[in-house]
PDB file of the backbone (N, CA, C, O) and the ligand in Angstrom, with CONECT records:
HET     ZN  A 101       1
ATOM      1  N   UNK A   1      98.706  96.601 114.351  1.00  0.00           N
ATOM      2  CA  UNK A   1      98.663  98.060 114.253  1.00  0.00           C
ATOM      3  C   UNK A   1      98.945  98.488 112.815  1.00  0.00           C
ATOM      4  O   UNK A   1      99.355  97.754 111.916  1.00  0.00           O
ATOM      5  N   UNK A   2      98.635  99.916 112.731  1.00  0.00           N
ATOM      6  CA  UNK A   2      98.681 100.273 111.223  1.00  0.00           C
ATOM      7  C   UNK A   2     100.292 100.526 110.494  1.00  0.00           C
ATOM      8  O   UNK A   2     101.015 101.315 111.101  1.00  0.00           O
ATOM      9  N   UNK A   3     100.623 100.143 109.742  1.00  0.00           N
ATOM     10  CA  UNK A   3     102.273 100.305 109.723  1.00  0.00           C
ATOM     11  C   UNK A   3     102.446 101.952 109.385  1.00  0.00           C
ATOM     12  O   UNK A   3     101.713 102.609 108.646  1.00  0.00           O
ATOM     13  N   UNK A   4     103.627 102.430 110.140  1.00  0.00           N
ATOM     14  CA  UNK A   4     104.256 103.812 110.233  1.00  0.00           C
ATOM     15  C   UNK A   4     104.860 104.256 108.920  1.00  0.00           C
ATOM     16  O   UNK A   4     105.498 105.309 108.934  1.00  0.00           O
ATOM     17  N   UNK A   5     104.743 103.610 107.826  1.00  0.00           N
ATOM     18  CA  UNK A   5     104.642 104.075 106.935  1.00  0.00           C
ATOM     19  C   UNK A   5     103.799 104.175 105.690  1.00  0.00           C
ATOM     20  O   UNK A   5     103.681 105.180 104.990  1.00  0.00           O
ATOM     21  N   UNK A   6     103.380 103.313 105.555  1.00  0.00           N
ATOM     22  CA  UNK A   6     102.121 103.011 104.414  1.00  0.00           C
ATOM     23  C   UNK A   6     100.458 102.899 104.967  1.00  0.00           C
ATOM     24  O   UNK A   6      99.447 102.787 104.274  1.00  0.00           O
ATOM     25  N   UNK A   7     100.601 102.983 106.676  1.00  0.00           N
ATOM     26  CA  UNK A   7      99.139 102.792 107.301  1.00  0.00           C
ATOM     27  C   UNK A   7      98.159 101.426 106.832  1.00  0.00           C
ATOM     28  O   UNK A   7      96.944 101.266 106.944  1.00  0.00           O
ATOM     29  N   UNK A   8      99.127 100.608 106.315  1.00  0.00           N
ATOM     30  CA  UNK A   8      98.193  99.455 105.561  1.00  0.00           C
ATOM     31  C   UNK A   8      97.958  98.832 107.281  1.00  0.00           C
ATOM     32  O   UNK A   8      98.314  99.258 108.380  1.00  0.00           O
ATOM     33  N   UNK A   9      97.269  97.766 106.873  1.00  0.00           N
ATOM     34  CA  UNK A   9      97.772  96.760 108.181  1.00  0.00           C
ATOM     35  C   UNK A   9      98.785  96.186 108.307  1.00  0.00           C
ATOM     36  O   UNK A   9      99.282  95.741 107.272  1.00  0.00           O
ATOM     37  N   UNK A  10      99.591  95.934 109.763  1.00  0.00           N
ATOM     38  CA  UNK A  10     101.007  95.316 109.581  1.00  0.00           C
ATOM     39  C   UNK A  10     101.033  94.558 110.587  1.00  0.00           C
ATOM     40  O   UNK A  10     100.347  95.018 111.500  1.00  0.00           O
ATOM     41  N   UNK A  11     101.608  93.432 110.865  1.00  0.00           N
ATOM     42  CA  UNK A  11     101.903  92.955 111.865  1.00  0.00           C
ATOM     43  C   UNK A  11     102.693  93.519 112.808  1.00  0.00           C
ATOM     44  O   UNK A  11     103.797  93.875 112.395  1.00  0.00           O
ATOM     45  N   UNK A  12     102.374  93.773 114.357  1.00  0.00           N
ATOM     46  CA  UNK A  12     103.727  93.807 115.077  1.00  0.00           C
ATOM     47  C   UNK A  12     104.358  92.974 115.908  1.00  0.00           C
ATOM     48  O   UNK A  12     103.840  92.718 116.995  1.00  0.00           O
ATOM     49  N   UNK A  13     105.534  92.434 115.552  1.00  0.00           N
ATOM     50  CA  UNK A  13     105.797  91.161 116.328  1.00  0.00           C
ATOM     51  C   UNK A  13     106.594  91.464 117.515  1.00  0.00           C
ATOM     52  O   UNK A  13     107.061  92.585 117.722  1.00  0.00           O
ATOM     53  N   UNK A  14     106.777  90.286 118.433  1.00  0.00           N
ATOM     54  CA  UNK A  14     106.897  90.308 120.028  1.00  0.00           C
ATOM     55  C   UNK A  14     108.408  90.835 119.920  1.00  0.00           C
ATOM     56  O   UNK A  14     109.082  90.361 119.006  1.00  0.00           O
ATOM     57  N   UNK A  15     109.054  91.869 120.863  1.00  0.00           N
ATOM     58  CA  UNK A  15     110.540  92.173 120.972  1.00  0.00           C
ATOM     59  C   UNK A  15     110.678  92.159 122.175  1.00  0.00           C
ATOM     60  O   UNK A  15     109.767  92.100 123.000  1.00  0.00           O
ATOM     61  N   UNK A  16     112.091  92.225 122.432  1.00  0.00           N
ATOM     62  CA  UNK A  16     112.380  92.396 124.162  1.00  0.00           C
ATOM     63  C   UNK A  16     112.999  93.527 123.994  1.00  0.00           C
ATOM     64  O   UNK A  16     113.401  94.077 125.019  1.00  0.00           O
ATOM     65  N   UNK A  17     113.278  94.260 122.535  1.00  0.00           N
ATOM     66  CA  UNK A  17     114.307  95.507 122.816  1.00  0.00           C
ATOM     67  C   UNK A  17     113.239  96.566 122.717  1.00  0.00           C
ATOM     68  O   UNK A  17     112.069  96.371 122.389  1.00  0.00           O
ATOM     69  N   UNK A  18     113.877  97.873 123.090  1.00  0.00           N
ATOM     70  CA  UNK A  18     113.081  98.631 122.870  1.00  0.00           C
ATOM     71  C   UNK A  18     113.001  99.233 121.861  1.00  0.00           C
ATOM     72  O   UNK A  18     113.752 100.170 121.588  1.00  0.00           O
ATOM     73  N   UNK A  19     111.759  98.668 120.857  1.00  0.00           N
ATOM     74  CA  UNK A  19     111.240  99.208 119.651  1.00  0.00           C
ATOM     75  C   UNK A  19     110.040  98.560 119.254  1.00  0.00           C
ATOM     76  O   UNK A  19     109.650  97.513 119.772  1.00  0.00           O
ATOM     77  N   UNK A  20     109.423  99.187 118.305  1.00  0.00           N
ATOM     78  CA  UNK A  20     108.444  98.453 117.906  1.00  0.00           C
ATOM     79  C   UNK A  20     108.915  97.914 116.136  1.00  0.00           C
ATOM     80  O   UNK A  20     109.226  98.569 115.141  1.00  0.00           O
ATOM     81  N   UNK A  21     108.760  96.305 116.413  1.00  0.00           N
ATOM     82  CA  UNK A  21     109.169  96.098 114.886  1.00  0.00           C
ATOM     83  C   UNK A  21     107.891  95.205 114.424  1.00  0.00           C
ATOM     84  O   UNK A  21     107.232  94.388 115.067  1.00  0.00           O
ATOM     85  N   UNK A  22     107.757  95.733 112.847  1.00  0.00           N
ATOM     86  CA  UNK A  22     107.060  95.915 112.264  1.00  0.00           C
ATOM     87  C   UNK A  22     106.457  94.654 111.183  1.00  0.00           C
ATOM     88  O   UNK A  22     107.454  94.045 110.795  1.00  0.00           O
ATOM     89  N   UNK A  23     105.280  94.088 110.603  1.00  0.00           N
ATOM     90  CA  UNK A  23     106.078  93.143 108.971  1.00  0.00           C
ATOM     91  C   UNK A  23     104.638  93.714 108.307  1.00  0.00           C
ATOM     92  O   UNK A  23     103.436  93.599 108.549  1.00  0.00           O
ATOM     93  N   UNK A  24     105.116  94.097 107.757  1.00  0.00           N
ATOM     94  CA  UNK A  24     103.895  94.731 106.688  1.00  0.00           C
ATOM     95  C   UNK A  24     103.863  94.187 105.222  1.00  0.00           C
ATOM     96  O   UNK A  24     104.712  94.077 104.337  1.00  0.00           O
ATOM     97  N   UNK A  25     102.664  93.921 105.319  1.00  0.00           N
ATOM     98  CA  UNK A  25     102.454  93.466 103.404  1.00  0.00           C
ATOM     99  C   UNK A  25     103.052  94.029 102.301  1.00  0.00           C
ATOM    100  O   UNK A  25     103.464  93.434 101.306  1.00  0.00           O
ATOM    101  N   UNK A  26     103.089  95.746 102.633  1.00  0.00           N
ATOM    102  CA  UNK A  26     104.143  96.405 101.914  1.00  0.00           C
ATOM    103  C   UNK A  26     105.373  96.786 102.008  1.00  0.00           C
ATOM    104  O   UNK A  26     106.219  97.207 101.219  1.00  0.00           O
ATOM    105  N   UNK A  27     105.339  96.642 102.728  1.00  0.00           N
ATOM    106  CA  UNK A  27     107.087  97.813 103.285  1.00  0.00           C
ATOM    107  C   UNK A  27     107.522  96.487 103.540  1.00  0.00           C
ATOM    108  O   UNK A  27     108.474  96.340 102.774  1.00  0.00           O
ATOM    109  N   UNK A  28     107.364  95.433 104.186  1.00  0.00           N
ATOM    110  CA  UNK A  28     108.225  94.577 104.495  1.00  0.00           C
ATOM    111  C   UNK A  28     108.538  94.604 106.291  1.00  0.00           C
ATOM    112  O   UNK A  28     107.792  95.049 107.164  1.00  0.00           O
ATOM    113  N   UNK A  29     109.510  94.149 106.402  1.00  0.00           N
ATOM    114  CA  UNK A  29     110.367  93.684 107.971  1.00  0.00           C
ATOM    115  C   UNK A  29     110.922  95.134 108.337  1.00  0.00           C
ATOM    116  O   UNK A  29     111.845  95.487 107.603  1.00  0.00           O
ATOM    117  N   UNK A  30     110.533  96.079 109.360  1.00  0.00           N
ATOM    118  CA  UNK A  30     111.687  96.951 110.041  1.00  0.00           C
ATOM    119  C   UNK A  30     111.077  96.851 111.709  1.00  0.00           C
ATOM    120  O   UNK A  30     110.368  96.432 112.625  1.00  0.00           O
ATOM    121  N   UNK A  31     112.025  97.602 111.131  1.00  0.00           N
ATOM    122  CA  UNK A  31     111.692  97.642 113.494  1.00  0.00           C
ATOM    123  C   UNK A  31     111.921  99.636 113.516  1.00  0.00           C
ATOM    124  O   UNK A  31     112.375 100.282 112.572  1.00  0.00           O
ATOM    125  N   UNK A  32     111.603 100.030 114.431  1.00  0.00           N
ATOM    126  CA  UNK A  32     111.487 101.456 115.026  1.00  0.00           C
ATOM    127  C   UNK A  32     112.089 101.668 115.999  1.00  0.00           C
ATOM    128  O   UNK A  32     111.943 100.690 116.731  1.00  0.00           O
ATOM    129  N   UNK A  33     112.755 102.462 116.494  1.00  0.00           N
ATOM    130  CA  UNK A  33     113.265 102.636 118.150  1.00  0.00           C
ATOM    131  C   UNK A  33     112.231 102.961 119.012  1.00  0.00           C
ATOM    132  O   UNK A  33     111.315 103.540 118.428  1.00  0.00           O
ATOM    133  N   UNK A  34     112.001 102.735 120.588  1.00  0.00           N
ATOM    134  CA  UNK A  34     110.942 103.184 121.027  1.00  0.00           C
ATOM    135  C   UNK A  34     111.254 105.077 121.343  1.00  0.00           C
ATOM    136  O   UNK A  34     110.444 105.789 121.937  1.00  0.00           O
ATOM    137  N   UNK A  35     112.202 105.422 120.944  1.00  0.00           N
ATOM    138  CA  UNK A  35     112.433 106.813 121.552  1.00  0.00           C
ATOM    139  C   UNK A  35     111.626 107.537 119.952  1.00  0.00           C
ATOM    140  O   UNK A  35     110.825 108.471 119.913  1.00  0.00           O
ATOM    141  N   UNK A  36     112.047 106.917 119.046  1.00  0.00           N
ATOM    142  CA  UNK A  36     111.553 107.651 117.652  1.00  0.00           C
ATOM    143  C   UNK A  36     109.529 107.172 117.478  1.00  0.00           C
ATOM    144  O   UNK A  36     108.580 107.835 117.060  1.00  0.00           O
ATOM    145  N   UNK A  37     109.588 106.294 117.821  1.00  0.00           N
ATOM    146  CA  UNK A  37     108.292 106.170 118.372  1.00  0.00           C
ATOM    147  C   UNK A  37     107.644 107.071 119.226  1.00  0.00           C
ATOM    148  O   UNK A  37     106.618 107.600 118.798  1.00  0.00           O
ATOM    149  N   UNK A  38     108.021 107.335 120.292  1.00  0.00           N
ATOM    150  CA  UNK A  38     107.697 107.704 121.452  1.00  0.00           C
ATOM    151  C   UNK A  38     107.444 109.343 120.848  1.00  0.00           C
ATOM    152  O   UNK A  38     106.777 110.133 121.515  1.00  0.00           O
ATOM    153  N   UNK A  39     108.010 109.712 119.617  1.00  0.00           N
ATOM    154  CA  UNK A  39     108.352 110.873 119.193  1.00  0.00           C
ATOM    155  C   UNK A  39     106.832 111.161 118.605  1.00  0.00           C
ATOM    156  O   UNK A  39     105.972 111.757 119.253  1.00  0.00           O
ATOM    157  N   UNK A  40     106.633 110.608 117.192  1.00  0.00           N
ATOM    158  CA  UNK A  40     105.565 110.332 116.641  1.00  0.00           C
ATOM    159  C   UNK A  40     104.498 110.025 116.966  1.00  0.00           C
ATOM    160  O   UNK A  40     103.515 110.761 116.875  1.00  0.00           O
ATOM    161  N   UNK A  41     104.501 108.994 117.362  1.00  0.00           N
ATOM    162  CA  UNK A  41     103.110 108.740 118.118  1.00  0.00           C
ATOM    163  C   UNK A  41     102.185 109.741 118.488  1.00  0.00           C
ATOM    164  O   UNK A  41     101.021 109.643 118.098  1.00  0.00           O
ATOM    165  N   UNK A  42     102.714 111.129 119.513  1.00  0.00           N
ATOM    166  CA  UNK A  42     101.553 111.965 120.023  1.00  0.00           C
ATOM    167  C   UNK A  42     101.499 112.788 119.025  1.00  0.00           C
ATOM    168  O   UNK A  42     100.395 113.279 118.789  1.00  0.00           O
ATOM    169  N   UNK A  43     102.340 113.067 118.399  1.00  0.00           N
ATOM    170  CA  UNK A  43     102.276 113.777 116.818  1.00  0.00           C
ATOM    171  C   UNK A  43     101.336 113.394 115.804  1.00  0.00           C
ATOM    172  O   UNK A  43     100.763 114.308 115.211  1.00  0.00           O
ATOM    173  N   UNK A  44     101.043 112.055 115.460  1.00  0.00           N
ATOM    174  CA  UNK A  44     100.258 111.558 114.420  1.00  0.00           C
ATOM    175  C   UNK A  44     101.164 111.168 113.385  1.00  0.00           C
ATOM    176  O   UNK A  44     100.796 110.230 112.677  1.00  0.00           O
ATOM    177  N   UNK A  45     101.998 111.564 113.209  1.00  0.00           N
ATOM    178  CA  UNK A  45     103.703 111.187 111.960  1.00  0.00           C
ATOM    179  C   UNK A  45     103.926 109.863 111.617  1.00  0.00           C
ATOM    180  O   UNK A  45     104.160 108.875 112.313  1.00  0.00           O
ATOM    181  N   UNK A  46     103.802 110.027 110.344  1.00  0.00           N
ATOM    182  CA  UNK A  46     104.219 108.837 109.790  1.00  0.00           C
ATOM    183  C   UNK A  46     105.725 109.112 109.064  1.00  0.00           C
ATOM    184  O   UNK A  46     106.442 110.090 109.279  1.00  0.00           O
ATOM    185  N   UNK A  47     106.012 107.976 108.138  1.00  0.00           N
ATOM    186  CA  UNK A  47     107.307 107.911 107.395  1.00  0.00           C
ATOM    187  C   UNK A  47     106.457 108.300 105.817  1.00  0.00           C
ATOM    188  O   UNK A  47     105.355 108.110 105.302  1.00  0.00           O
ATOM    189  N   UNK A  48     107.623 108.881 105.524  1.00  0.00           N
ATOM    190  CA  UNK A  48     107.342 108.662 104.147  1.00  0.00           C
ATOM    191  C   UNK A  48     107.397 107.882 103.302  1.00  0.00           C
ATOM    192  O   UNK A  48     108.283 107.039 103.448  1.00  0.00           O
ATOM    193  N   UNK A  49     106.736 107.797 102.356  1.00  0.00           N
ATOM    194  CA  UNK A  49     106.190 105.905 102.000  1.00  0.00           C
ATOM    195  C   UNK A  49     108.173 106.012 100.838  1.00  0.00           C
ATOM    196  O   UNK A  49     109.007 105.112 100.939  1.00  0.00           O
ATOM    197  N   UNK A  50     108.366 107.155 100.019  1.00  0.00           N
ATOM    198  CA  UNK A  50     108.941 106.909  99.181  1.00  0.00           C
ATOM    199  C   UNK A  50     110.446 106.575  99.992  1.00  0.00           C
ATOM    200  O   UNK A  50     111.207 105.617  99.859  1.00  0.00           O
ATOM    201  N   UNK A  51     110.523 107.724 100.837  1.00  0.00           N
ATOM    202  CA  UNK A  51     111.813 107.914 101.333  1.00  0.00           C
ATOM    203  C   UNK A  51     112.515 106.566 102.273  1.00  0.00           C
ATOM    204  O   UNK A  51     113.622 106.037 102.370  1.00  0.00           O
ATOM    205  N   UNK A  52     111.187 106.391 102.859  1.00  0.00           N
ATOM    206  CA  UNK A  52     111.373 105.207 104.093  1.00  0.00           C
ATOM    207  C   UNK A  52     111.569 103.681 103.353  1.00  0.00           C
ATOM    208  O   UNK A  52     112.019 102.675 103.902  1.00  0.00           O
ATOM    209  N   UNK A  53     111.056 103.818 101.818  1.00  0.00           N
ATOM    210  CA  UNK A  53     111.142 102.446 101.326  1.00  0.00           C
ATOM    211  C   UNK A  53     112.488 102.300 101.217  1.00  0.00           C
ATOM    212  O   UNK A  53     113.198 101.417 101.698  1.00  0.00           O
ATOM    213  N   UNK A  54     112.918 103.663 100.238  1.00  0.00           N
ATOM    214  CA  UNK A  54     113.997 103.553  99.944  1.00  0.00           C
ATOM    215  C   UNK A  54     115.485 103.294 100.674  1.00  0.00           C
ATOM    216  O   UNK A  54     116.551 102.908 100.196  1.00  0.00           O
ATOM    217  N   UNK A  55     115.135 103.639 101.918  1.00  0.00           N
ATOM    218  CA  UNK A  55     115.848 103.811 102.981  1.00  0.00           C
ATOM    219  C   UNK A  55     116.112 102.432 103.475  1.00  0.00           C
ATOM    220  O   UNK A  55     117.242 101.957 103.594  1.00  0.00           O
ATOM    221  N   UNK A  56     114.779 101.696 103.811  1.00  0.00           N
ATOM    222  CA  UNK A  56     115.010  99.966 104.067  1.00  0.00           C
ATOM    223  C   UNK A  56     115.449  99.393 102.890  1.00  0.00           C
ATOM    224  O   UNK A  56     116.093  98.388 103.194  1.00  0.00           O
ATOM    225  N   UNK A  57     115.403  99.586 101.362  1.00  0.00           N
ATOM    226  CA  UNK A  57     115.794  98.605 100.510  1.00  0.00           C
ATOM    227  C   UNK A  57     117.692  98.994 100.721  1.00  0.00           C
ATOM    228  O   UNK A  57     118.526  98.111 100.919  1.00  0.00           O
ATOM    229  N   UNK A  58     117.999 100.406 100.620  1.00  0.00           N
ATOM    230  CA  UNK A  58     119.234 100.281 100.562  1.00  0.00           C
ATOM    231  C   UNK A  58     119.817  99.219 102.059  1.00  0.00           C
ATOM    232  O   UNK A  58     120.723  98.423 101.815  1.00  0.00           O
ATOM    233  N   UNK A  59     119.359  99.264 103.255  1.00  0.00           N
ATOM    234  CA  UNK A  59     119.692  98.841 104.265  1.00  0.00           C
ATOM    235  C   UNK A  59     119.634  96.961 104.123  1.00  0.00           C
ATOM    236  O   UNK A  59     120.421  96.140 104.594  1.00  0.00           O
ATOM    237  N   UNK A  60     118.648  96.791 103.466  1.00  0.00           N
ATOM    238  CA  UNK A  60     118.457  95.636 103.221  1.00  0.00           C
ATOM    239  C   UNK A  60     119.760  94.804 103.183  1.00  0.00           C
ATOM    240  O   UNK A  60     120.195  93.916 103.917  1.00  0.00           O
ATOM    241  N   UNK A  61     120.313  95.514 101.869  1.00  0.00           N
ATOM    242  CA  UNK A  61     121.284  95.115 100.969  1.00  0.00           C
ATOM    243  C   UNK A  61     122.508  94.132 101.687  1.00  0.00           C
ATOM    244  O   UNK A  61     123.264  93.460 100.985  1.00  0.00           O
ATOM    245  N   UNK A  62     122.576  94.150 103.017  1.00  0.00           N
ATOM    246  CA  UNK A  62     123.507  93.811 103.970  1.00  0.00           C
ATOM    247  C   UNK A  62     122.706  92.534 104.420  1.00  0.00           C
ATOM    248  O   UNK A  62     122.013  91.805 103.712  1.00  0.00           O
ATOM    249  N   UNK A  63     122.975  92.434 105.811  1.00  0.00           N
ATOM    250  CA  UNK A  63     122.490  91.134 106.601  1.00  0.00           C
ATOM    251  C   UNK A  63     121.383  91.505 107.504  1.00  0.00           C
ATOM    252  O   UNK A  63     120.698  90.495 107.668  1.00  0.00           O
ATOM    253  N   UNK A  64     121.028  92.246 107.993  1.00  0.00           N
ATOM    254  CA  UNK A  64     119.872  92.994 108.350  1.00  0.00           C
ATOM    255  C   UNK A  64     118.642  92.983 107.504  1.00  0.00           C
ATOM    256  O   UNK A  64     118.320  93.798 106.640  1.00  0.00           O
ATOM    257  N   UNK A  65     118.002  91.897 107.915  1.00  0.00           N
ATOM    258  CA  UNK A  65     116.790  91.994 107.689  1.00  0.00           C
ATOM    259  C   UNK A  65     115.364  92.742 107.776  1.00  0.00           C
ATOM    260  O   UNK A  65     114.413  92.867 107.004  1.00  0.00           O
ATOM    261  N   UNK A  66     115.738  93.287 109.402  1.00  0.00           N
ATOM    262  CA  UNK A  66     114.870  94.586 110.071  1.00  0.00           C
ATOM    263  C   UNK A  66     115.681  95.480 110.315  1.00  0.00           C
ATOM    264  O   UNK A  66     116.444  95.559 111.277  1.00  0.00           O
ATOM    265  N   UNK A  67     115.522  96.312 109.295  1.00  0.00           N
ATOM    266  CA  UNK A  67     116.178  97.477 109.476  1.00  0.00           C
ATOM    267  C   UNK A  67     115.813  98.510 110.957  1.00  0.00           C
ATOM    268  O   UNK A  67     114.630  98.691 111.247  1.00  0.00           O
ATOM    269  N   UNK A  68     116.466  98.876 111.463  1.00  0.00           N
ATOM    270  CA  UNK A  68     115.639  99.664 113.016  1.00  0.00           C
ATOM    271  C   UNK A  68     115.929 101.306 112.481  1.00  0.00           C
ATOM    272  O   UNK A  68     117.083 101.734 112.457  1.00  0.00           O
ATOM    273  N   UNK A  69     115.086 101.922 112.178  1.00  0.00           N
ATOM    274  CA  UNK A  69     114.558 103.332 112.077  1.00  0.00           C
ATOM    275  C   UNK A  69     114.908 103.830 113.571  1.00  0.00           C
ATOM    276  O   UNK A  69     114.607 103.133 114.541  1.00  0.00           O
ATOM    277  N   UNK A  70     115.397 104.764 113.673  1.00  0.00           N
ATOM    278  CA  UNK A  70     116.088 105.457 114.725  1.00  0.00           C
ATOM    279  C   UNK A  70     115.866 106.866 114.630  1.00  0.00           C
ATOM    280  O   UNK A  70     115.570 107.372 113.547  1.00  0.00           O
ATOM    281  N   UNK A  71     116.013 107.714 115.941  1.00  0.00           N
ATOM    282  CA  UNK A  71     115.838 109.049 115.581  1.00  0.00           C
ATOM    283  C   UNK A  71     117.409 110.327 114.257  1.00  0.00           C
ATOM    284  O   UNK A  71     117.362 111.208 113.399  1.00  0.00           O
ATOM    285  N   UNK A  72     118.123 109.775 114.762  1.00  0.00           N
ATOM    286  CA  UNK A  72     119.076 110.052 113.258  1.00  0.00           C
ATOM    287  C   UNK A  72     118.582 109.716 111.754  1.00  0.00           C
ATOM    288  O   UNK A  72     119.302 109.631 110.759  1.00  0.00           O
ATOM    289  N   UNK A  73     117.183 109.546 111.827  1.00  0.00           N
ATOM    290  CA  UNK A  73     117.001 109.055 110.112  1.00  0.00           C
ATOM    291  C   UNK A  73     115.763 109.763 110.300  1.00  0.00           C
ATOM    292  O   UNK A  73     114.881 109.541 109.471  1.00  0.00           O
ATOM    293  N   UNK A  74     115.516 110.623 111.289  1.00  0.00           N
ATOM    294  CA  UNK A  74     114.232 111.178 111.381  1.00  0.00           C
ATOM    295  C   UNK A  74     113.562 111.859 110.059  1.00  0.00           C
ATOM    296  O   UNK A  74     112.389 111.859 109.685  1.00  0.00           O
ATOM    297  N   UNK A  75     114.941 112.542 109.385  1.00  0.00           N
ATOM    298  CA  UNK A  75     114.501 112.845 107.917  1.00  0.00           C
ATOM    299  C   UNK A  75     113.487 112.100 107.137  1.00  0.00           C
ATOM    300  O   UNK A  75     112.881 112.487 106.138  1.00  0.00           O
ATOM    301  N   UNK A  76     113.404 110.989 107.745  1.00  0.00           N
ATOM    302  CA  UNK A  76     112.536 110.210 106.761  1.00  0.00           C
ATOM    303  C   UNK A  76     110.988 110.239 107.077  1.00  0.00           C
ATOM    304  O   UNK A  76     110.156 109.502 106.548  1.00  0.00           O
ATOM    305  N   UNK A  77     110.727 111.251 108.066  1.00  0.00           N
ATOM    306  CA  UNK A  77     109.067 111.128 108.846  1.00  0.00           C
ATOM    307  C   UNK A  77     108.528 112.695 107.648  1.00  0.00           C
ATOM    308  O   UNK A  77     109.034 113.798 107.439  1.00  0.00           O
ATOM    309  N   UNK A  78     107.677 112.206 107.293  1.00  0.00           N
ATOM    310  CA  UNK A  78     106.577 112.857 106.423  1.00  0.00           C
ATOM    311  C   UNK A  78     106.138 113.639 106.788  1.00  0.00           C
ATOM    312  O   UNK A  78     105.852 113.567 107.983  1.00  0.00           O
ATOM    313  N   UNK A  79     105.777 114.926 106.035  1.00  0.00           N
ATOM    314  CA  UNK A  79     104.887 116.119 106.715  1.00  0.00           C
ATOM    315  C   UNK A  79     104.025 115.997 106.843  1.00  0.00           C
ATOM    316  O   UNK A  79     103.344 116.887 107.353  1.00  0.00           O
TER     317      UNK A  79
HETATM  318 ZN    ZN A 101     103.760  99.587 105.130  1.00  0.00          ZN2+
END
């Protein structure tokens, strides 16, 4: 599927939780919640490429590799 933030192509790999996580050529490893999904989706909404990068590199910084985008960071979905 197209990644939720950059629309490039991305991989989505297999989860048992509920979200959709992501590996994209650009953005890298995150995952999504399915409720913040569930949000977007009938909307058409993406992330914003600047905000959302920035958002996974600071998250990175820890042990978390896939960062999970949640509806509390909704700030980060693009007009
Ligand atoms: Zn991307």
């Amino acid at each position: 599927m197209n990644c939720l933030i950059c629309g490039a192509q991305a991989q989505r790999m297999k989860t048992e939780e509920d979200c959709v996580e992501l590996q994209c050529p650009q953005c890298g490893h995150y995952r999504v919640t399915g409720d913040l999904f569930a949000h977007m989706k009938p909307r058409g909404q993406s992330f914003d490429i600047v905000k959302a990068r920035e958002w996974l590199a600071a998250k990175r910084t820890g042990a978390e590799k896939a960062p999970m985008i949640g509806c509390p960071d909704s700030g980060l979905i693009g007009s």
